[in-house]
BASE-885095 format. One line per field, with one value per residue: x, y, z of N, C-alpha, C, O in turn; residue number from 1. Coordinates in steps of 0.001 Angstrom, whole numbers. Example, Ala and Ser with C-alpha at 12.3 -4.5 7.8 and 13.67 -1.06 7.14 Angstrom:
! BASE-885095
n.u <- (13190,12850) $
n.v <- (-5690,-2250) $
n.w <- (7800,7080) $
ca.u <- (12300,13670) $
ca.v <- (-4500,-1060) $
ca.w <- (7800,7140) $
c.u <- (13200,12900) $
c.v <- (-3300,30) $
c.w <- (7800,7870) $
o.u <- (14236,13409) $
o.v <- (-3319,1138) $
o.w <- (8465,8039) $
i <- (1,2) $
END
This chain:
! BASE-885095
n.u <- (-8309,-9153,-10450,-12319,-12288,-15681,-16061,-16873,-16165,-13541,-12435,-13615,-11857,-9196,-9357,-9875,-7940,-6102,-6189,-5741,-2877,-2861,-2887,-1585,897,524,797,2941,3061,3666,1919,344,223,-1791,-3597,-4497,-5063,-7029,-9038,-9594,-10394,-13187,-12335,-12463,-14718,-16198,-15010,-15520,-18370,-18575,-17524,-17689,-18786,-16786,-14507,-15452,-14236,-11768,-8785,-7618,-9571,-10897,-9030,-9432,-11661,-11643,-9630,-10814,-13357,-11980,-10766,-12912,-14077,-11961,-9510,-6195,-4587) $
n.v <- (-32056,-29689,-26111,-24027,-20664,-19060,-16976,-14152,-14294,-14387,-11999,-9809,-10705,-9967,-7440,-6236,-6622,-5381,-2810,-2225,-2266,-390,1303,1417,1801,4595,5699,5503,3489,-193,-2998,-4753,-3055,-948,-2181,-2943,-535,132,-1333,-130,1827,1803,1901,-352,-2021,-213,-587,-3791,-2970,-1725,-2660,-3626,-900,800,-790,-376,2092,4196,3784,5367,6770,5050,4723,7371,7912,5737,6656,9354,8438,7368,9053,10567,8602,8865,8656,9696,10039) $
n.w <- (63216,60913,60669,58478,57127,56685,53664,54454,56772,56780,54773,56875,59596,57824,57048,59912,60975,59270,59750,62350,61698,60618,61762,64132,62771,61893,64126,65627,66999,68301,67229,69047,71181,69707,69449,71993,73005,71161,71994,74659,74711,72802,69992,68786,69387,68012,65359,64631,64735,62781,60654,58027,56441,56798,55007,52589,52277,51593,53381,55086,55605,57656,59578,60983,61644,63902,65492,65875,67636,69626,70707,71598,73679,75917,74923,74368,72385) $
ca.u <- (-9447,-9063,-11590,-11942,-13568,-16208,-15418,-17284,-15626,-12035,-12453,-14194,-10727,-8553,-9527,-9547,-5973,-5217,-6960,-5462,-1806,-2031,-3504,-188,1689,31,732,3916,2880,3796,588,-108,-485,-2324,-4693,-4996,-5808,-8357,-10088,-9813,-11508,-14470,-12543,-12651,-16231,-16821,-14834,-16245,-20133,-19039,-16044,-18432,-19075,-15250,-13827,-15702,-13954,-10129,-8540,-7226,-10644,-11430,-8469,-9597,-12838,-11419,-8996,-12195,-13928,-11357,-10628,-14378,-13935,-10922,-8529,-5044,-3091) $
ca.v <- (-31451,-28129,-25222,-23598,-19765,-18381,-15645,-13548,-13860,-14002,-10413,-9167,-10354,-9277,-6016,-5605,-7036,-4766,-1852,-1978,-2569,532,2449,1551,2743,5708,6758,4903,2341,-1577,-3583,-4902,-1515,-123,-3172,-2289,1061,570,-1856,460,3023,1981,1546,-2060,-2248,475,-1411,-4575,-2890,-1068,-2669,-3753,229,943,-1166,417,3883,4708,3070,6684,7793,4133,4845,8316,7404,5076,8331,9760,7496,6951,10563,10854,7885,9465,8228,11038,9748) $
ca.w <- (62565,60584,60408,57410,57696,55466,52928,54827,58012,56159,54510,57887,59827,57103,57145,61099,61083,58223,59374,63303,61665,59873,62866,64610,62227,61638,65369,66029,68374,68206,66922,70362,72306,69330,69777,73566,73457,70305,72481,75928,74486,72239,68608,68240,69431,66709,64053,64569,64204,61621,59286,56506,55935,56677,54693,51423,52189,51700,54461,55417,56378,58277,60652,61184,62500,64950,66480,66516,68590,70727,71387,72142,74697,76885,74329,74247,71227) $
c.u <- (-9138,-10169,-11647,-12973,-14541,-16149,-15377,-16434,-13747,-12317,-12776,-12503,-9534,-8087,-8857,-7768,-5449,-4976,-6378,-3626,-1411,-2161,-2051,977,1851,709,1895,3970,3128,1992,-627,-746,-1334,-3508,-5453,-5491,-6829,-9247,-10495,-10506,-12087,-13929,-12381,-14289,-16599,-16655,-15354,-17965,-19887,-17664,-16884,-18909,-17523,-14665,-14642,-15101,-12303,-9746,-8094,-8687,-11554,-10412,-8748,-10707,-12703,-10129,-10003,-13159,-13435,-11233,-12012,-14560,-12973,-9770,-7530,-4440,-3897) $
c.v <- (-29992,-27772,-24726,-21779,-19298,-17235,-14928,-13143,-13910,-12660,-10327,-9761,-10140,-8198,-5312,-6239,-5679,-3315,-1280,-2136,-1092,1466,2651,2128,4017,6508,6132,4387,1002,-1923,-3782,-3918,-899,-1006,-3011,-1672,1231,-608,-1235,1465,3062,1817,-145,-2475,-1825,19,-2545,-4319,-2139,-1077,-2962,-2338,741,399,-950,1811,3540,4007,4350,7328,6552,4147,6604,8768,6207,6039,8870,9401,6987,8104,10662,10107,7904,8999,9505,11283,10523) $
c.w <- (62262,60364,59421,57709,56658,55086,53397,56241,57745,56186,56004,59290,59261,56903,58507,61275,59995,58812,61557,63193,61284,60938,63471,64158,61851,63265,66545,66964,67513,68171,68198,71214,71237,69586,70702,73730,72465,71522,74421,75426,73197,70357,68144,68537,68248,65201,64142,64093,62847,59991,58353,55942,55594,55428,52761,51184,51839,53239,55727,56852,57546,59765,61596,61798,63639,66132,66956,67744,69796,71265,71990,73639,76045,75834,74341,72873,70122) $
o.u <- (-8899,-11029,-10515,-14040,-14000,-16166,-14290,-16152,-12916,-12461,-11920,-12173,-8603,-6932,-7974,-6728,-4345,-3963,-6642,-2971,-307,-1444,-1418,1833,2911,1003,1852,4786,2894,1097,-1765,-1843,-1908,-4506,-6679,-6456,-7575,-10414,-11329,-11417,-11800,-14788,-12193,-14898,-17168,-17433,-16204,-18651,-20751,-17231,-16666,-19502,-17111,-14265,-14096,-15341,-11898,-10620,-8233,-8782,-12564,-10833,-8251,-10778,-13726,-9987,-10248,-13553,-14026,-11625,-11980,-15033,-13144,-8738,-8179,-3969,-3407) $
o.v <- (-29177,-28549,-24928,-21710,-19141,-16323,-14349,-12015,-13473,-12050,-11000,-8759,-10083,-7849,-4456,-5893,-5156,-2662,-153,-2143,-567,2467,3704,2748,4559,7699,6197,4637,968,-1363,-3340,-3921,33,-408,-2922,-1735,2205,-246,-1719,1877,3967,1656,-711,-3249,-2542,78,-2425,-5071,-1960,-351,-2129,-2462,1018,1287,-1551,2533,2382,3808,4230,7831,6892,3713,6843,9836,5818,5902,8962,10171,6406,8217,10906,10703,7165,9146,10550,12309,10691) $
o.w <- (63153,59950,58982,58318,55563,55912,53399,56646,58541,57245,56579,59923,60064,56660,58583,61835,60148,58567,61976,64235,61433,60922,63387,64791,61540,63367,67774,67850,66305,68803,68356,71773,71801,69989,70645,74492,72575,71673,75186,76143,72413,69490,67068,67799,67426,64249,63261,63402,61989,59096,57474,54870,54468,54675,51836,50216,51937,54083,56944,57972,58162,60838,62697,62406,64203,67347,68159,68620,70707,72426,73196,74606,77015,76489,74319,72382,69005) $
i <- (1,2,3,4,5,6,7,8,9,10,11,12,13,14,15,16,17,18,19,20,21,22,23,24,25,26,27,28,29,30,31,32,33,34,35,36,37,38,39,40,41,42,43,44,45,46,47,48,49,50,51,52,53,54,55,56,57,58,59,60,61,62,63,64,65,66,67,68,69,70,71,72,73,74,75,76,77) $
END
């Protein structure tokens, strides 16, 4: 039995795949640890409530608000 997902929830993990690949690269971490540390301190909560606003901006200024958020949360990097 295959699942199939709706549009909606395609785009919406599309994005967060897209949008935690570039983070990593942005701050020279492997996908995995950038994964880790957005979900140890508060940016994967934040992208999840708030990728349907994100993912209307520059992608620039969607990873830049998840530094944010993490720095705010004890995050270092």
């Amino acid at each position: 039995m295959t699942t199939t997902l709706d549009k909606a929830t395609s785009d919406k993990v599309s994005f967060i795949t897209f949008i935690i690949t570039m983070f990593a690269r942005s701050y020279k971490m492997k996908t995995k640890d950038a994964y880790l540390y957005l979900k140890k301190y508060g940016g994967l909560d934040y992208l999840f409530k708030h990728w349907w606003t994100l993912h209307t901006e520059d992608p620039y200024w969607a990873e830049k608000a998840l530094y944010k958020t993490c720095y705010n949360n004890g995050g270092m990097r």
